[in-house]
C-alpha atoms as an extended CHARMM CRD file, in Angstrom:
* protein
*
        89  EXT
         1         1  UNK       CA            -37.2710000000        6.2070000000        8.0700000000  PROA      1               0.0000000000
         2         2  UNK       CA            -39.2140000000        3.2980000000        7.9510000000  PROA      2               0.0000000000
         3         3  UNK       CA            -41.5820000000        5.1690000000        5.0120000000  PROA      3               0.0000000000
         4         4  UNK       CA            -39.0470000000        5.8090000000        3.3500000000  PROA      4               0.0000000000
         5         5  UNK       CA            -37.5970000000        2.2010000000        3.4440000000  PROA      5               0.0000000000
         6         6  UNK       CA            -41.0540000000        0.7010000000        2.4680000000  PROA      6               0.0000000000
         7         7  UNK       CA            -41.6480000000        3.2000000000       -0.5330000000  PROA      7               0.0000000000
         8         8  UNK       CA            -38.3200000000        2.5000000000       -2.1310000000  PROA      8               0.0000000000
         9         9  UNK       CA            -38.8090000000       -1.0660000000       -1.5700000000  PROA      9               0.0000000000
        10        10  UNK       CA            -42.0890000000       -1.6830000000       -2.9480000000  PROA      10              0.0000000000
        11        11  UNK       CA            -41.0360000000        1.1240000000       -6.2350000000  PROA      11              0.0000000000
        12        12  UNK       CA            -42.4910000000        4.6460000000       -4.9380000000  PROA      12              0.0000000000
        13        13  UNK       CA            -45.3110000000        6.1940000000       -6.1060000000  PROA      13              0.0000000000
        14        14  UNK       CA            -46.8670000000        6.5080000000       -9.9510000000  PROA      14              0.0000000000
        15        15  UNK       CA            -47.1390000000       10.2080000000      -11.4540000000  PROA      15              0.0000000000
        16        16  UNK       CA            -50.0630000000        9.8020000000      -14.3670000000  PROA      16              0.0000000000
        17        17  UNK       CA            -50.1760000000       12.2670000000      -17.0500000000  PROA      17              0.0000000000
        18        18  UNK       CA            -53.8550000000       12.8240000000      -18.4750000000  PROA      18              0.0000000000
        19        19  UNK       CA            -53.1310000000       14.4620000000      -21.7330000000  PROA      19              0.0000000000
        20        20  UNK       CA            -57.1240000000       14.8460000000      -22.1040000000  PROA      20              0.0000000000
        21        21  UNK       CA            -57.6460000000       13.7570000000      -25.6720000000  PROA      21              0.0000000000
        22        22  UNK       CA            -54.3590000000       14.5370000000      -26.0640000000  PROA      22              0.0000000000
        23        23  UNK       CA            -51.5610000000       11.2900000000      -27.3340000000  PROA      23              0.0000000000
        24        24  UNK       CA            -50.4090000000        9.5000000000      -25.1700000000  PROA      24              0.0000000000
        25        25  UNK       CA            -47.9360000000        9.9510000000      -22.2900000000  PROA      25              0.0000000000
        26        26  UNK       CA            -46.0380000000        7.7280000000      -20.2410000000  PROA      26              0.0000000000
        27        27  UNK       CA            -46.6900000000        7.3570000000      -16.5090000000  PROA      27              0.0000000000
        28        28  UNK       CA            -43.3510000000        7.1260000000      -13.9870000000  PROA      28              0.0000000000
        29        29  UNK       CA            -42.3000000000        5.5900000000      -11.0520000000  PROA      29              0.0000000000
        30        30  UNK       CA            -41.4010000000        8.1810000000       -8.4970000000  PROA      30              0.0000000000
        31        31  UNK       CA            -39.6290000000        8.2710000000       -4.9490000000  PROA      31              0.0000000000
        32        32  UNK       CA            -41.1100000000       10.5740000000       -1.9720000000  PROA      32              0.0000000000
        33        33  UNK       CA            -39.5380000000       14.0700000000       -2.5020000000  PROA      33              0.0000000000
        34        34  UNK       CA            -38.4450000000       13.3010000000       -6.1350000000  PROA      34              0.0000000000
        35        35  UNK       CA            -38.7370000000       16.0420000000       -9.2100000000  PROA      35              0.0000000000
        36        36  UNK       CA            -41.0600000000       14.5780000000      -11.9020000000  PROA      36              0.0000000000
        37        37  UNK       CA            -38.7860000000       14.9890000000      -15.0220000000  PROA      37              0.0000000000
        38        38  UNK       CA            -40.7690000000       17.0630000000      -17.5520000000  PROA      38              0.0000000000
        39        39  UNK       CA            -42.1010000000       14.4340000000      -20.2810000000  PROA      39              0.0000000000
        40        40  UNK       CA            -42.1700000000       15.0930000000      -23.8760000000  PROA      40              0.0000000000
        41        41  UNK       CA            -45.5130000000       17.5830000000      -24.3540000000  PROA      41              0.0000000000
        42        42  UNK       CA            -48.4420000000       15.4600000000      -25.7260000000  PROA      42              0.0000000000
        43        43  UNK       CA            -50.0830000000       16.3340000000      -29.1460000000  PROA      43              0.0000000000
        44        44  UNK       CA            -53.4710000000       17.0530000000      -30.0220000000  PROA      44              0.0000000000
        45        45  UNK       CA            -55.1410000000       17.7500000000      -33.3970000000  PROA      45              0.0000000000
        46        46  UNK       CA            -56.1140000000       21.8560000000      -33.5120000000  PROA      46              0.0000000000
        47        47  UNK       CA            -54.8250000000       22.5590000000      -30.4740000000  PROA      47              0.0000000000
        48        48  UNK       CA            -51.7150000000       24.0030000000      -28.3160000000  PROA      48              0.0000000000
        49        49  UNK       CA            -50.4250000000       22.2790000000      -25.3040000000  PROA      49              0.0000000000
        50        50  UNK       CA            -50.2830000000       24.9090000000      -22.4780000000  PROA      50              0.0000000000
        51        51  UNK       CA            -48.6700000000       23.3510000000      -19.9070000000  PROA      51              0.0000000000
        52        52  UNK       CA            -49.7520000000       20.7300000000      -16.9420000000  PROA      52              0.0000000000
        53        53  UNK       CA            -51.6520000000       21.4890000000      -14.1270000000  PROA      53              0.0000000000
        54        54  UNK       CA            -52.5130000000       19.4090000000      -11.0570000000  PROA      54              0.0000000000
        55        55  UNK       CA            -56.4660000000       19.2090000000      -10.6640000000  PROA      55              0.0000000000
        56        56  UNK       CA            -58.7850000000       18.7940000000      -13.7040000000  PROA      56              0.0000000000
        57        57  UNK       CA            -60.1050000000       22.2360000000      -13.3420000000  PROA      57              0.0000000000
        58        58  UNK       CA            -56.7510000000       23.6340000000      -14.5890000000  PROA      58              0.0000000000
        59        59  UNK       CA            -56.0830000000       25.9360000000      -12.0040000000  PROA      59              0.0000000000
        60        60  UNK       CA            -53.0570000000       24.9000000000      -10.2820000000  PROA      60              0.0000000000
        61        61  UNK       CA            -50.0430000000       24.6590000000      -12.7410000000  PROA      61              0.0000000000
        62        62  UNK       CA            -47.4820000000       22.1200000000      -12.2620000000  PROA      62              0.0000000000
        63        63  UNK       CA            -44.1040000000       23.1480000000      -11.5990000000  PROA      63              0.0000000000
        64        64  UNK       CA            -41.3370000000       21.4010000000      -12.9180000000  PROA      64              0.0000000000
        65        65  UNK       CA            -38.1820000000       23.3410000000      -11.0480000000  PROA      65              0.0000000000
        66        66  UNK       CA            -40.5130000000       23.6700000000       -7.2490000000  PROA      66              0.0000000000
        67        67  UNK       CA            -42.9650000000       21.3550000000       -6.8720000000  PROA      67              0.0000000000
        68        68  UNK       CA            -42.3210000000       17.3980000000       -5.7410000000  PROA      68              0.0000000000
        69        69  UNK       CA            -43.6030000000       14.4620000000       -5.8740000000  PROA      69              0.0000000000
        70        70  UNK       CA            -45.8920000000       14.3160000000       -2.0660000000  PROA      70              0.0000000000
        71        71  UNK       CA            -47.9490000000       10.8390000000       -3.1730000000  PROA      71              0.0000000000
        72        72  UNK       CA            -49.3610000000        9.0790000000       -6.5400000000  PROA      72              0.0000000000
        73        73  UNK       CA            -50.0060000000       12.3820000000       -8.9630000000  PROA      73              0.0000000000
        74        74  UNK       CA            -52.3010000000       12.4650000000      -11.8580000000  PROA      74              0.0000000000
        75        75  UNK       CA            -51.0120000000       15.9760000000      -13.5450000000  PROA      75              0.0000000000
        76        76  UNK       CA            -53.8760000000       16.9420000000      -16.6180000000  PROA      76              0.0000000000
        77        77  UNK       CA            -52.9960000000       18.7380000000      -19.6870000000  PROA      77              0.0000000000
        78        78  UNK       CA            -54.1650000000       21.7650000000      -20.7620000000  PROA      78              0.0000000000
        79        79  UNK       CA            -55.1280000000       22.7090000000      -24.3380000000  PROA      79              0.0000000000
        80        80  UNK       CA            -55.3810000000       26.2950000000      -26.4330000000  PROA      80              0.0000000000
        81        81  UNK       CA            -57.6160000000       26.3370000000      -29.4280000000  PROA      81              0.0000000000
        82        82  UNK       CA            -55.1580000000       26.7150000000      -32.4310000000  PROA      82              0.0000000000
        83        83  UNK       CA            -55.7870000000       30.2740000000      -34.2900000000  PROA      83              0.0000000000
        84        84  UNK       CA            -57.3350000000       29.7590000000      -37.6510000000  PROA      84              0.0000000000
        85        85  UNK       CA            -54.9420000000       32.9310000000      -38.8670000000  PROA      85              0.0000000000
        86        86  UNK       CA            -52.5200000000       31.7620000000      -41.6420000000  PROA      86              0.0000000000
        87        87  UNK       CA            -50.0630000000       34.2550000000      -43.0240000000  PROA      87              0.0000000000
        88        88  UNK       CA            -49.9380000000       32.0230000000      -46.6690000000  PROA      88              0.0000000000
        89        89  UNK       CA            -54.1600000000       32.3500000000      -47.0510000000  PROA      89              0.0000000000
């Protein structure tokens, strides 16, 4: 109980969102326990999004409806190559 007191008190923890060379996304302010609500999916110049995964090497995917916030989270972005195919050339 007394966790729980001192992490609502002092504003939880901080989920980061590296969108690796990707725009820009807000961080948020998170409780123990809490669902991160799924931000709008960053942008990036040739490239896909493909979802957010939690460790750089992009093997654990993030899930929005399961997993919960356990501590301060950095989720990373990953990124498909855009296909050069274009159905107008």
């Amino acid at each position: 109980l007394a966790v729980t007191v001192y992490l609502t008190l002092h504003g939880g923890y901080t989920v980061e969102f590296d969108s690796a060379g990707g725009s820009s996304v807000e961080s948020v302010r998170l409780k123990f326990g809490d669902s991160i609500p799924f931000p709008d999916a960053p942008v990036k110049e040739g490239y896909r999004f493909a979802g957010w995964y939690q460790d750089e090497a992009l093997t654990k995917r993030w899930d929005f409806s399961q997993n919960l916030v356990q501590g301060p989270t950095r989720l990373y972005a990953a990124w498909q190559p855009q296909s050069s195919y274009s159905p107008e050339a």
